[in-house]
Every structure is written in structure tokens, then in C-alpha cells.
DOLO-444582 format. One line per field, with one value per residue (C-alpha): x, z, y. Coordinates in steps of 0.5 Angstrom, whole numbers, plus 500, padded with zeros to 3 digits. Each point is the difference from the previous one (the first is absolute). Example, Ala and Ser with C-alpha at 12.3 -4.5 7.8 and 13.67 -1.06 7.14 Angstrom:
! DOLO-444582
c1	(525 / 502)
c3	(516 / 498)
c2	(491 / 507)
//
This chain:
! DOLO-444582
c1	(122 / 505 / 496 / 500 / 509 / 500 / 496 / 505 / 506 / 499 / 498 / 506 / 505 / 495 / 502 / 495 / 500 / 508 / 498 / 503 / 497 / 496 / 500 / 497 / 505 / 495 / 500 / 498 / 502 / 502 / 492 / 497 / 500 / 500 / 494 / 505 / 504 / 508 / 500 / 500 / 508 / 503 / 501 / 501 / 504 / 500 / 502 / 495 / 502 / 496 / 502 / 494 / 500 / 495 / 500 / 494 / 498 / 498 / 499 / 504 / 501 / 506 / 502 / 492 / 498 / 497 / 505 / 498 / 506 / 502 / 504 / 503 / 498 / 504 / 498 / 503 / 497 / 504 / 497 / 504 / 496 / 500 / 495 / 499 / 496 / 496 / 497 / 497 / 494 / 504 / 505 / 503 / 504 / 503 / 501 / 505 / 498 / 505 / 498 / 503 / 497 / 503 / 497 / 505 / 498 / 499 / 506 / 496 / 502 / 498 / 502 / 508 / 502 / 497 / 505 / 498 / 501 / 494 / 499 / 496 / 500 / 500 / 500 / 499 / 498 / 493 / 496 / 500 / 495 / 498 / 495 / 496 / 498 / 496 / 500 / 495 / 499 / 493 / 499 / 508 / 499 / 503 / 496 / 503 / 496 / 504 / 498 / 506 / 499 / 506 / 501 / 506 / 502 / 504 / 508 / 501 / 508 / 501 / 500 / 495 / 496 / 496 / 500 / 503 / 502 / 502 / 507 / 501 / 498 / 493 / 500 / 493 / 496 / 502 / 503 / 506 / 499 / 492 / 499 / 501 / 492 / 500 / 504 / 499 / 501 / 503 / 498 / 506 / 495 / 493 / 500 / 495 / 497 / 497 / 495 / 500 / 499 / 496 / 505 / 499 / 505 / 498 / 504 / 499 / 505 / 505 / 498 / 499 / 494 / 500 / 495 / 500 / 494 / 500 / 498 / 506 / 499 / 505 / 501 / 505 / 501 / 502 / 502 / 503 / 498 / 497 / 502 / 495 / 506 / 500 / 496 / 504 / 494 / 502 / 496 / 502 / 498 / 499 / 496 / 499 / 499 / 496 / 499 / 497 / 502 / 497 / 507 / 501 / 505 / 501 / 506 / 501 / 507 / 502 / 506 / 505 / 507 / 504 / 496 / 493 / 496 / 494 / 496 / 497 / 495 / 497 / 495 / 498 / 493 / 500 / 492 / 499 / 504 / 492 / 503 / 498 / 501 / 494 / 505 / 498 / 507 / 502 / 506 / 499 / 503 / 507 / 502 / 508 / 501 / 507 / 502 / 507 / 505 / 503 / 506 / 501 / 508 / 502 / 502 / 493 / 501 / 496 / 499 / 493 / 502 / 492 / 498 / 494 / 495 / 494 / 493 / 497 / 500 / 504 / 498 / 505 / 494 / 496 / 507 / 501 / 496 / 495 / 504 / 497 / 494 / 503 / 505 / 494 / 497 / 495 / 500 / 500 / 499 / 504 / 495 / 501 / 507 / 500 / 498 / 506 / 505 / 505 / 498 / 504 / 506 / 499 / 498 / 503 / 506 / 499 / 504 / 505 / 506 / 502 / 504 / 500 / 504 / 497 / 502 / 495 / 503 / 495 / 504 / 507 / 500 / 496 / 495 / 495 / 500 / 496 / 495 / 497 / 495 / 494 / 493 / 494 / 494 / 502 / 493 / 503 / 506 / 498 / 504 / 496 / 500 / 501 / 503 / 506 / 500 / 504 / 496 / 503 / 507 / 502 / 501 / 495 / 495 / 501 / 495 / 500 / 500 / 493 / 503 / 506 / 499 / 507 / 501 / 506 / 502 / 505 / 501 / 503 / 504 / 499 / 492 / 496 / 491 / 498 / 491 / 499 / 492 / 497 / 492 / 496 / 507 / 501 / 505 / 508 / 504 / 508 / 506 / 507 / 506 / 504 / 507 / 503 / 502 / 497 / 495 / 494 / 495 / 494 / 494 / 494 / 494 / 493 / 494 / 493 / 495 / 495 / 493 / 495 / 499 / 495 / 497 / 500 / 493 / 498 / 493 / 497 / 501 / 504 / 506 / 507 / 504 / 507 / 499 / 506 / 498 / 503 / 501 / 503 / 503 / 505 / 498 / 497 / 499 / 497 / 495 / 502 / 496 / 495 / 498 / 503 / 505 / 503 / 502 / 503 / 497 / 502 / 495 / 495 / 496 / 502 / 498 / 501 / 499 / 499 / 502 / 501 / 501 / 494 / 497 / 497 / 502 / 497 / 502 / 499 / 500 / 503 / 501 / 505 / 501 / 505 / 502 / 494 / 498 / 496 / 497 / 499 / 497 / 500 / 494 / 503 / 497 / 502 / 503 / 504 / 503 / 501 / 506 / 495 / 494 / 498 / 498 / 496 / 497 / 495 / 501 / 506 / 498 / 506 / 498 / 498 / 507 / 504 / 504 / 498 / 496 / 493 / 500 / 495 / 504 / 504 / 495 / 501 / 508 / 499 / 498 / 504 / 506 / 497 / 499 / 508 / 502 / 496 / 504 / 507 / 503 / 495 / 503 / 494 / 501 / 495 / 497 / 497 / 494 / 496 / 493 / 501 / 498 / 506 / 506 / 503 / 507 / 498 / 495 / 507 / 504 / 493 / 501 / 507 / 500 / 493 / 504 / 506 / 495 / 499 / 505 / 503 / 494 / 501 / 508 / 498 / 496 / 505 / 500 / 507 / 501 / 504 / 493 / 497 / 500 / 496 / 497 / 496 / 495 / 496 / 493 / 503 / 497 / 492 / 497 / 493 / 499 / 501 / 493 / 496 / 502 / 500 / 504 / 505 / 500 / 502 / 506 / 503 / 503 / 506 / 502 / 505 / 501 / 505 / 506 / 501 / 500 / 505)
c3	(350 / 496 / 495 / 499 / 502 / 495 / 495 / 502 / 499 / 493 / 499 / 503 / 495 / 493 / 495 / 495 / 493 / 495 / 494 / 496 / 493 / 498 / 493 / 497 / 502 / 504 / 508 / 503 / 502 / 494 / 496 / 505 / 498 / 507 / 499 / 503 / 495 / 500 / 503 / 496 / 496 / 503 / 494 / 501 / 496 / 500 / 497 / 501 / 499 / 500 / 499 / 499 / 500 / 498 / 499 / 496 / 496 / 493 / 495 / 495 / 494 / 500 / 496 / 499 / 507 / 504 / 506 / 506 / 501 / 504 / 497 / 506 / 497 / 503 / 498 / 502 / 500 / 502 / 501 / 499 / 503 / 501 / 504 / 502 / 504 / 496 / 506 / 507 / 496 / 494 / 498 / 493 / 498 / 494 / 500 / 495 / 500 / 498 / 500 / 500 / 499 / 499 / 500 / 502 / 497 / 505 / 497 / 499 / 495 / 492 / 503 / 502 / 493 / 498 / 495 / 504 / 508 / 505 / 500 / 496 / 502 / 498 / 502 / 500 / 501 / 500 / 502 / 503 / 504 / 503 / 506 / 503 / 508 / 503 / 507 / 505 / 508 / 501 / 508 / 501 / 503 / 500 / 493 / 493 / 493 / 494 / 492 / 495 / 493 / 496 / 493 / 498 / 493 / 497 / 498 / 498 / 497 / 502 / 493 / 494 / 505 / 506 / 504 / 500 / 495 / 499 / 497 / 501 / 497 / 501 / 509 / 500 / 501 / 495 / 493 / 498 / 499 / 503 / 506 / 507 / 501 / 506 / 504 / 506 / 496 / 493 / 499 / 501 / 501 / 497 / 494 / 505 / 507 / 504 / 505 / 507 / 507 / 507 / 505 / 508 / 506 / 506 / 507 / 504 / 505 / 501 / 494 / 492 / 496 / 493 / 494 / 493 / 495 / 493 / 493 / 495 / 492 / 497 / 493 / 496 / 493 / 498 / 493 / 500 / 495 / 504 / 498 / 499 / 502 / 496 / 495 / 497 / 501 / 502 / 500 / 501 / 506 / 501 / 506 / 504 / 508 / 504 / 509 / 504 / 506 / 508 / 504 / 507 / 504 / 508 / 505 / 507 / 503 / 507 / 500 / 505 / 501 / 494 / 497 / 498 / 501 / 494 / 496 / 494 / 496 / 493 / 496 / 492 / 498 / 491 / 499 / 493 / 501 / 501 / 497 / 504 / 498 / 503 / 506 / 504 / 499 / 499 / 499 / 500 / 507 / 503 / 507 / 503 / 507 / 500 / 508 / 500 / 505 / 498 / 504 / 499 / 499 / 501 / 496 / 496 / 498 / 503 / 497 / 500 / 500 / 499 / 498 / 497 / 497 / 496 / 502 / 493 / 497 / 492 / 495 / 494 / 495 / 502 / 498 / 493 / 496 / 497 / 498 / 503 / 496 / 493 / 501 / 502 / 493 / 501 / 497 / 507 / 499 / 503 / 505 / 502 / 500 / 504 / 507 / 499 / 499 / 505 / 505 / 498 / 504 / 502 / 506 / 507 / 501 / 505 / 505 / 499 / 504 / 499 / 502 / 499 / 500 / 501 / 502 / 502 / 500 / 506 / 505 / 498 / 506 / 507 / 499 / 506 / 507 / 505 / 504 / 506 / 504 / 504 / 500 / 506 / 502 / 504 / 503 / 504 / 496 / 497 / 494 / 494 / 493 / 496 / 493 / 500 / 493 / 496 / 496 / 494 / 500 / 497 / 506 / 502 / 506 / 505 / 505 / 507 / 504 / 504 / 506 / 501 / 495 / 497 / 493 / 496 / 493 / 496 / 498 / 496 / 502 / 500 / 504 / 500 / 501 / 505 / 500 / 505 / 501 / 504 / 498 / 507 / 500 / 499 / 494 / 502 / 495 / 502 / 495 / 501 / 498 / 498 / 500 / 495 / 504 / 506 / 503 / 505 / 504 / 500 / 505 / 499 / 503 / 498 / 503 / 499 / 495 / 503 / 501 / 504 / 496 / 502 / 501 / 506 / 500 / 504 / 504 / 499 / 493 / 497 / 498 / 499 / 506 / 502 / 506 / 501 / 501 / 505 / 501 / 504 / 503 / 496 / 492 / 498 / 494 / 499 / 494 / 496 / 499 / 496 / 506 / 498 / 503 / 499 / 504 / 501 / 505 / 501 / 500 / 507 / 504 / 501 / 502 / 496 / 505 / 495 / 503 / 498 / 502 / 503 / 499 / 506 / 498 / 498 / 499 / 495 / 500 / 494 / 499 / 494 / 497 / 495 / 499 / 496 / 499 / 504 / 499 / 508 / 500 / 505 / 503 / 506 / 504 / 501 / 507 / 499 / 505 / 499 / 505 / 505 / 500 / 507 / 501 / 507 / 503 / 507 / 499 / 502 / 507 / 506 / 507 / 506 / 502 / 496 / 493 / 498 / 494 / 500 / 495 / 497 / 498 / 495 / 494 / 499 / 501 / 495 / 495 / 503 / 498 / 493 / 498 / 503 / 495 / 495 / 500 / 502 / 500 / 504 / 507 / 505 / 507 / 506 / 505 / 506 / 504 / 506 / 503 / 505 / 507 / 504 / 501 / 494 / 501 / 501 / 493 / 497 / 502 / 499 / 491 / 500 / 502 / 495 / 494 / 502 / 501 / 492 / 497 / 503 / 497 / 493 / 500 / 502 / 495 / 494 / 500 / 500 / 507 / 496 / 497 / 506 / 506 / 506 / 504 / 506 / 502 / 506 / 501 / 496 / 494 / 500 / 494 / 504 / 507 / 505 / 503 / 498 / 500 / 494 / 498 / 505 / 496 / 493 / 504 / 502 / 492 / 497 / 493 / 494 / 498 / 493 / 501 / 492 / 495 / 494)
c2	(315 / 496 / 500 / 507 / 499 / 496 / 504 / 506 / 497 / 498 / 507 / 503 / 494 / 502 / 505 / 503 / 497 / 501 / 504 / 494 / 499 / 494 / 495 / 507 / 504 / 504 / 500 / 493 / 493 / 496 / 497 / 506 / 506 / 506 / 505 / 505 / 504 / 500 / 508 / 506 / 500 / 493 / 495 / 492 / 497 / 491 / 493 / 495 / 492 / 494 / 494 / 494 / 492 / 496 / 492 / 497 / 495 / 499 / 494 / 499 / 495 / 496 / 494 / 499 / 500 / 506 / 501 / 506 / 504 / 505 / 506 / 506 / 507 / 506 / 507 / 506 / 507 / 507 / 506 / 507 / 505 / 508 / 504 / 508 / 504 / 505 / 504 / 497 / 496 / 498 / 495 / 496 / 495 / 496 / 493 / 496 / 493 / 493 / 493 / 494 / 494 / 492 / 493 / 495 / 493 / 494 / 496 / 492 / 495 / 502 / 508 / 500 / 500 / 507 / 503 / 507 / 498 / 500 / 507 / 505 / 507 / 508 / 506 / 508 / 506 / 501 / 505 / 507 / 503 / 506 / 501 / 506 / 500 / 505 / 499 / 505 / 499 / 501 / 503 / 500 / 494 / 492 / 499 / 502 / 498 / 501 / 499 / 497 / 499 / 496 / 499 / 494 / 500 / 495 / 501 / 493 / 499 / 492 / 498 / 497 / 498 / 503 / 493 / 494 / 496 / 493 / 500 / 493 / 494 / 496 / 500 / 495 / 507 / 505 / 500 / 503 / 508 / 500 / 505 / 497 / 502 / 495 / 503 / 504 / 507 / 499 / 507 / 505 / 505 / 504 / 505 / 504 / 500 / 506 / 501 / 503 / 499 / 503 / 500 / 500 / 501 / 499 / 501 / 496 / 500 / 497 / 497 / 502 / 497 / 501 / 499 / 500 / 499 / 501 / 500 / 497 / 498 / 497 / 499 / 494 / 498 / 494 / 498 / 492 / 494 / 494 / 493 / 494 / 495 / 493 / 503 / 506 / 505 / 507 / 507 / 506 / 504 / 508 / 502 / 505 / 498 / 505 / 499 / 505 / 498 / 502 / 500 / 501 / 500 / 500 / 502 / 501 / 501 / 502 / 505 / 500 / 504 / 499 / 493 / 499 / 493 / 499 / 496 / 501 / 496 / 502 / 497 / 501 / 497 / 500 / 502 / 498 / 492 / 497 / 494 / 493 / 493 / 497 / 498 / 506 / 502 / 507 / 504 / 507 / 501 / 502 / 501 / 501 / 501 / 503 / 503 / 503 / 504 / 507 / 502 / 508 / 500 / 507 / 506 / 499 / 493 / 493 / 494 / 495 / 492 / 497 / 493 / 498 / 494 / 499 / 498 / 499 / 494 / 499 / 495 / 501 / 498 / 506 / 504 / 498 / 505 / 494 / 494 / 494 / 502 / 502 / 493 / 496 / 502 / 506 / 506 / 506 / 507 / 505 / 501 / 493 / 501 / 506 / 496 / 496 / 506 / 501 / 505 / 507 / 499 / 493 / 495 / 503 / 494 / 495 / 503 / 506 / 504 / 507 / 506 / 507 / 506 / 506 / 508 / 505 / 508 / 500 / 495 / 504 / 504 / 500 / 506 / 496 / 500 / 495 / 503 / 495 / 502 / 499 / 503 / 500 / 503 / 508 / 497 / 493 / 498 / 495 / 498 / 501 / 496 / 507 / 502 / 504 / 503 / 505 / 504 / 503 / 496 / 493 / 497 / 493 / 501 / 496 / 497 / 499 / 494 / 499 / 497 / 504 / 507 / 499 / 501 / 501 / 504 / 502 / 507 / 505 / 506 / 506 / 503 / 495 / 501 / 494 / 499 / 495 / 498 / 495 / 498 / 504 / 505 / 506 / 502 / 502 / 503 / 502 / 502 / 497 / 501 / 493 / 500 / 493 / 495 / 503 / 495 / 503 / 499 / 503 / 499 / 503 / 501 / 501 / 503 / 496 / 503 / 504 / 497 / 504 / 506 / 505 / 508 / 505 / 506 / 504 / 497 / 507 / 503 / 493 / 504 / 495 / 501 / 499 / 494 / 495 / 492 / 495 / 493 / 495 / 507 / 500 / 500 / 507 / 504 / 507 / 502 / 505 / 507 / 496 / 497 / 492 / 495 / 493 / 496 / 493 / 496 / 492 / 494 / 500 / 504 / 506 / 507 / 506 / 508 / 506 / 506 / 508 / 507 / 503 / 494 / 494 / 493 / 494 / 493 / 494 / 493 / 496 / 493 / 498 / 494 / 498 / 507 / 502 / 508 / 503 / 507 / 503 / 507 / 505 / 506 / 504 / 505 / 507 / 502 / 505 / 505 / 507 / 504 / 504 / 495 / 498 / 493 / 500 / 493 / 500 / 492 / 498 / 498 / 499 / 497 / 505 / 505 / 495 / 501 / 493 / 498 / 497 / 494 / 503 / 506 / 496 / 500 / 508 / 499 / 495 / 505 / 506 / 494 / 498 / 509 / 500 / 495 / 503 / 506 / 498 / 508 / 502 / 504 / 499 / 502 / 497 / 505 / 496 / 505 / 499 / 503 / 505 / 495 / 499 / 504 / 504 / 497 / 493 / 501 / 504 / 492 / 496 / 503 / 499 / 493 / 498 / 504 / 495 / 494 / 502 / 500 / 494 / 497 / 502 / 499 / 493 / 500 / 501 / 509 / 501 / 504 / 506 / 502 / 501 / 505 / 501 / 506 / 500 / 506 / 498 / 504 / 505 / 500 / 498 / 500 / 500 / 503 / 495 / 502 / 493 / 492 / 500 / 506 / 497 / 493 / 505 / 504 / 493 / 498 / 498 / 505 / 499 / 506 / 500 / 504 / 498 / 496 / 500)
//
């Protein structure tokens, strides 16, 4: 129970997921892109920043001795973003990237003097992106796939250089005018990069669980002379440099009343850098782990403050596009250099901290209201683990909780279609009119779905008959004129009673377990009765001069009940008669008080009193002469004449 409380309370604190963009532009956290379209005519406009530091250790060569030294590299990286809904399913975007990047040189003797200071840095835009996403929900449920294919191209305006160039003097790592290959990222950005995505969005209540799993290619260009140091060789390198890369990214946030709590986490894995240096070492691999908060400010407007580190494991010698090798006189091949290139937009940081300003024209006004509610069996009350979905309508289902049947979701305005489904539950559908702002609470119920299915025929020609089958004496359900019925009944042992109008009824024992389907048919036997039929009986037999029933007489009012019940409009009147032996008055009283004894019989037995009516005629009405014994024992009789039935 308090878990189910528990559960309850942080349906009722959460929200649905802020249409808020990602890096891409497209809705999303920051790295992981939401599956989910932004809705048809909104747009998200945002500025994206995220500033990295690393400290790693390189070997330099200073006043002829080789030194470990520690450089701090800063990177920067601003996104500005734009996004439209094209239609329910569709949304674009374009992206505008600039890059910083910067490496500050440990200050150690042999390095405080150098002419250009410690830092070496550059800047600029560097490419713009546009981004397709088709997003479906597949049964209008929790689950929403999508597709997003991307093309980057490069805008690079940062100088005669597209990365960092040692502007200084011989550090004791790079010569002066050489490329700073060794950093983090160098590179200012790619000539080209495309590739596209499969997108999942799951629901889970109260939290969100995105996922992102693409193909993405990447294409560089470097053009640079490489130095032989001590030697006064060089050679020039034109190169081009193609990654095919698998990417996939993860995200999960919890979103809540104004804020959002996430953590993403987003791995790139290069195809074709199969190069090993008999170390077991590898370096095909990123991985950053990146949680955040996102506060939604109003008006359309919020803000994302995010934090994040690296798990890779960097190593300047694989970043310096061959060096070490042409330095240590070989000759390499641009294939060889190619395993050695930087990755095409560099090493995640170290570690790194970001915020992010972001508007969303789908936050600018409180189009949405709350609905609260629970959901329980019509059949026992229990609280069910349903669905409340919407088909139709951009607005996320929302499941129950099992222990309490409570759910939450945020709605639109305006009329609003609800399905509710339960697994062994019969579906509810219901149109409300939400008013914004509004908060509601809807309770529903859901009828069992119906196992036990089954026919009725008539026993003699097998024709469908209308018939009616109980259980528990309160579940029943009436076939249609083709003579089928369906019915719920619970787990257990149950007995079903058929009955039909005109017909004697008959009874069935079934035995369910788990709910299972089950096929029961029924044959009953005619026993129609028409308006002036006599139904005369010798054999309901009374003690001598008394108005008492025999026991033995109680079979033959037993079926006098079941053909009563078998015709329920039938009007019957019971006429009590005698044989002529005694006085005609006391024959006249001894009738009435039999046909009485009769009726009170039938009554008790379950034959509404306003069907029935009693007559006694004495001796009068012989049907033999009363000249024999056994003509006597024929007069003294019971009858049921039909008055009418309608």
C-alpha cells in the first residue's frame, strides 16, 4: 500500500516532457533527440554553450631532455538552433555551430619565456546543419519511433587555418607554425559530415527513456607540412580523411512542474580506425556522460544547466596525424596517418559544464489541463493497471498505477477522445471537454471482457432461439436472434441456468480458471403454452378429507413450476374438482381449499402470485361418470387452464 502511495504521489508532482529543443535543434534533452515531433505550426528557437577542460600530459623536449608536461585545454562550442513543426509527424530544423578552441601551456622552466605567451587559440563558425525527424505512435500508446536523417556542412571563416596553429615559438612539443594536432580537437570543424538516426521515445511514467542509434560519416581534409625535427626534413600532406561512424545515444528525464531532472549519455565508436599497436590499445571509442536540470521560466522560455565527463581514454600520440612515425624516419602512407587523425570534432573534454537558453512557442500559453483519476473493475472494484490513452491527439498516454488504479496526464483544451484498456477488460471510450487550466478528475470503470460464449436451438428442429443465461444470480446476457450469447464469468465454479420463453430450462456446470474462453451451448426443449389449453392432472394426490398435499405430489408441481417459468406472461387459473361421494356443499369447500393448497404451493415456488387465480367446482364438473372407482379417482383432479399468454 505505500508503495502504491508512493507511486501515486509522483504521478501527481510529474508533468509530460517540455517541447524544448536539443543540440540539433530538433525536440529533445541536449545529445538525445525525443522521437516525438515539436506539433504541427510551433517552432523552438535556442542558444546552446558548452565549455570543456581537460589537463593532459604530453612529452616535450626541452633543453635537450624529455619532460612530461601538463597542458589545460579549454574548448567551447555554441549552438544556434531553430526548429518548425511541419504537421503532426514532421518537424525541421537548422543549426549554426561556433567553436573555440585553446590550449594553455604548463608554465616550466625552458617555457616562461615564450615570445607569444602560454596560450595558443582559435575561433569561428563552423558549420551549419539542417535536420529532418518523422515521428509516428505506433497504437497510440506510450511508444513513439522516429527516423531523423542530418547533413553538416562546413562554414569555417576562423582564418588561414581550419585548426590550431602554434603561433609561438618552439614549446618543446610543436615548432612554430605547425598544426597542434596533438590536442583534444584541433580541428575548428569537418568540410562534410551526414548520416541519419533511428529514434525510440518510451513513456514510461513518470519517467521518459529516449534512444538514439544511427549511421554518421564524416569527411576531413587536411593540408599541412610535417617537420622531421633536428633534420631539416619536411613533406607536404593532402589528405583526405573519411570515419564512418556508429553512434548512439541515450537519455532518460524525469519531468516535473516547471523543472526537468535528466541524464544522457552518448557514444560514437569510428569503423574503420582498426589500428593497434600490438599494445592491445585502442582508440576508436567516445563516450561522455552528461546529466543536466532544465527549468521552464515562463512566457516560453527555460534554461538547461548540464555538467559533463568523458570515459574515453586520450592519448596525444594517436592524434598527431603520423608524426611520430615520419619523425622517426619512415616513410607513412595516408592510410597510416588516417588512424592517427583527429576525430572529426575532437575528443569529448575531460570534464565540462553548459547552459542553455531556450524558447518553445508550444510553452507561451497554458493550452493543457491536468486529468487525475482512477480506474477499477465494474465486476469487484479492484484498481486496474490500465491505459488511458487519446487516440488522435498529441497528448501522451498515461498508465495506471497497478496498486491504486491512478494515472495523471496533461491535456489539451478543447473536446478530447479517451480509450481506456485494460488486458481481460472490455474497452471504454468517452469525449470530454477540457477547459485550460482546468484540472479534472475522471474515474472509470471497465467491465470484464466476455469469456464464456455460446449458442441457444431449439431441441426439436435445432433452429437459434432468444434464451437469457445467469450466473451467480446476478450476471446474465440475452442471445441475439441468431441464437448466440457472451458472457463474463469469474474464475471458479460456477453454475450457468439457460432459460427462454416457451421453453423448460436447463442448467450447465463450468469451471474457469485464469480466465479462459470457454464455448457453452445450449439445447432446450419446447413447452409452449397456448391461451385456452387445459393442463389436467390425476396425480397430485392430497390426504383423505384434507386440502394437504402428498409429498409425492411434489414432482408433478415441480414441472407445473418449470413450464410456469418457461412461459413468464402466461395468466393460468387453477380449478380444483372432486367426485360426487359425500355432500355437494362440503365437495364445493373441499375444491376451493385444494385449489388454494395449489397455488400457495406454486407461489412458494417462485410463480409470481398476480399470474395465478383459483376456481373450485366441486362435483360439478365430471369428466367420467362417477359410477366406478376408478371413474372417481379421474373427477378428483387438479387443472390449469391458460387464460392467456401474451
Amino acid at each position: 500500500m505505500k508503495k502504491g502511495l508512493l507511486i501515486s504521489v509522483l504521478l501527481m508532482v510529474s508533468a509530460v516532457a517540455l517541447a524544448l529543443p536539443s543540440y540539433t535543434g530538433l525536440r529533445g534533452l541536449n545529445r538525445t533527440v525525443d522521437s516525438k515531433p515539436i506539433g504541427a505550426g510551433e517552432f523552438s528557437v535556442a542558444l546552446f554553450s558548452f565549455l570543456g577542460m581537460s589537463d593532459d600530459t604530453r612529452a616535450a623536449w626541452i633543453g635537450g631532455e624529455a619532460v612530461d608536461v601538463t597542458d589545460t585545454e579549454y574548448d567551447g562550442t555554441w549552438y544556434i538552433t531553430t526548429a518548425f513543426g511541419l504537421g503532426d509527424k514532421f518537424e525541421i530544423a537548422g543549426r549554426l555551430s561556433y567553436v573555440w578552441n585553446c590550449l594553455s601551456r604548463e608554465s616550466i622552466e625552458g617555457r616562461e619565456d615564450l615570445s607569444g605567451g602560454e596560450n595558443e587559440n582559435d575561433d569561428g563558425f563552423s558549420e551549419a546543419g539542417l535536420y529532418l525527424k518523422y515521428g509516428m505512435n505506433p497504437g497510440e500508446g506510450n511508444l513513439w519511433l522516429g527516423f531523423m536523417p542530418w547533413v553538416n556542412l562546413s562554414i569555417y571563416d576562423g582564418g588561414n587555418s581550419p585548426f590550431v596553429i602554434n603561433n609561438n615559438e618552439y614549446d618543446g612539443i610543436w615548432q612554430a607554425g605547425q598544426p597542434m594536432f596533438e590536442m583534444r580537437r584541433p580541428m575548428i570543424g569537418t568540410d562534410f559530415s551526414a548520416g541519419a538516426d533511428l529514434l525510440m521515445s518510451l513513456d514510461m511514467k513518470p519517467v521518459v527513456w529516449h534512444t538514439n542509434v544511427g549511421y554518421h560519416y564524416f569527411k576531413q581534409n587536411f593540408q599541412f607540412t610535417d617537420h622531421r625535427y633536428g633534420t631539416g626534413d619536411t613533406v607536404a600532406v593532402d589528405m583526405d580523411v573519411e570515419d564512418p561512424v556508429f553512434h548512439l545515444a541515450t537519455g532518460i528525464e524525469y519531468p516535473m512542474k516547471g523543472w526537468t531532472l535528466f541524464a544522457e549519455a552518448e557514444w560514437r565508436h569510428f569503423l574503420d580506425r582498426d589500428y593497434e599497436a600490438g599494445n592491445e590499445e585502442r582508440y576508436d571509442d567516445l563516450l561522455i556522460i552528461q546529466p543536466g536540470v532544465r527549468f521552464e521560466l515562463g512566457s516560453g522560455f527555460a534554461c538547461d544547466v548540464v555538467g559533463g565527463f568523458s570515459v574515453d581514454n586520450f592519448d596525444p600520440k594517436w592524434n598527431d596525424l603520423g608524426h611520430h612515425a615520419y619523425q622517426a624516419g619512415m616513410e607513412p602512407t595516408n592510410d597510416y596517418r588516417a588512424n592517427f587523425a583527429p576525430f572529426p570534432e575532437g575528443y569529448y573534454p575531460a570534464w565540462g559544464v553548459g547552459v542553455n537558453l531556450m524558447y518553445s512557442s508550444d510553452l507561451v500559453e497554458d493550452r493543457y489541463a491536468l486529468m487525475t483519476g482512477t480506474v477499477s473493475s465494474s465486476f469487484d472494484g479492484q484498481p486496474l493497471g490500465a491505459t488511458v490513452a487519446f487516440p488522435g491527439d498529441e497528448a501522451d498516454a498515461a498508465i495506471c498505477d497497478p496498486g491504486t488504479g491512478f494515472y495523471a496526464a496533461e491535456v489539451p483544451e478543447g473536446s478530447l477522445d479517451v480509450s481506456i484498456t485494460a488486458p481481460g477488460y472490455m474497452e471504454r471510450t468517452a469525449t470530454l471537454q477540457v477547459v485550460a487550466g482546468q484540472d479534472m478528475v475522471r474515474d472509470f470503470t471497465l467491465d470484464p471482457a466476455k469469456n464464456v460464449t455460446g449458442t441457444f436451438t431449439d431441441m426439436e428442429t435445432g433452429l437459434p432461439i432468444i434464451g437469457t443465461v445467469t450466473y451467480s444470480d446476478a450476471v446474465s446476457a440475452t442471445s441475439g436472434p441468431d441464437g448466440t450469447y457472451s458472457i463474463f464469468v469469474a474464475d471458479g465454479e460456477w453454475i450457468l441456468s439457460a432459460s427462454a420463453n416457451g421453453y423448460l430450462p436447463a442448467t450447465e456446470t463450468v469451471s474457469i480458471s485464469g480466465m479462459q474462453e470457454m464455448v457453452v451451448d445450449f439445447q432446450l426443449e419446447p413447452c409452449a403454452i397456448e391461451e385456452g389449453q387445459v393442463l389436467s392432472f390425476d396425480n397430485i394426490y392430497f390426504d383423505v378429507n384434507s386440502a394437504t398435499i402428498k409429498r409425492e405430489s411434489y414432482e408433478v408441481l415441480d414441472e407445473i413450476v418449470e413450464i410456469l417459468g418457461a412461459n413468464p406472461n402466461a395468466q393460468v387459473q387453477i380449478a380444483g374438482h372432486t367426485d360426487s361421494d359425500g355432500a355437494e356443499s362440503y365437495n364445493q369447500t373441499l375444491s376451493e381449499q385444494r385449489a388454494q393448497s395449489v397455488f400457495d404451493y406454486l407461489v412458494n415456488s417462485g410463480i409470481e402470485a398476480r399470474r395465478l387465480s383459483t376456481v373450485g367446482y366441486g362435483e360439478n364438473q365430471p369428466v367420467v361418470p362417477n359410477t366406478s372407482a376408478a371413474n372417481k379417482a379421474m373427477n378428483r383432479r387438479i387443472e390449469f387452464v391458460v387464460l392467456s399468454n401474451r
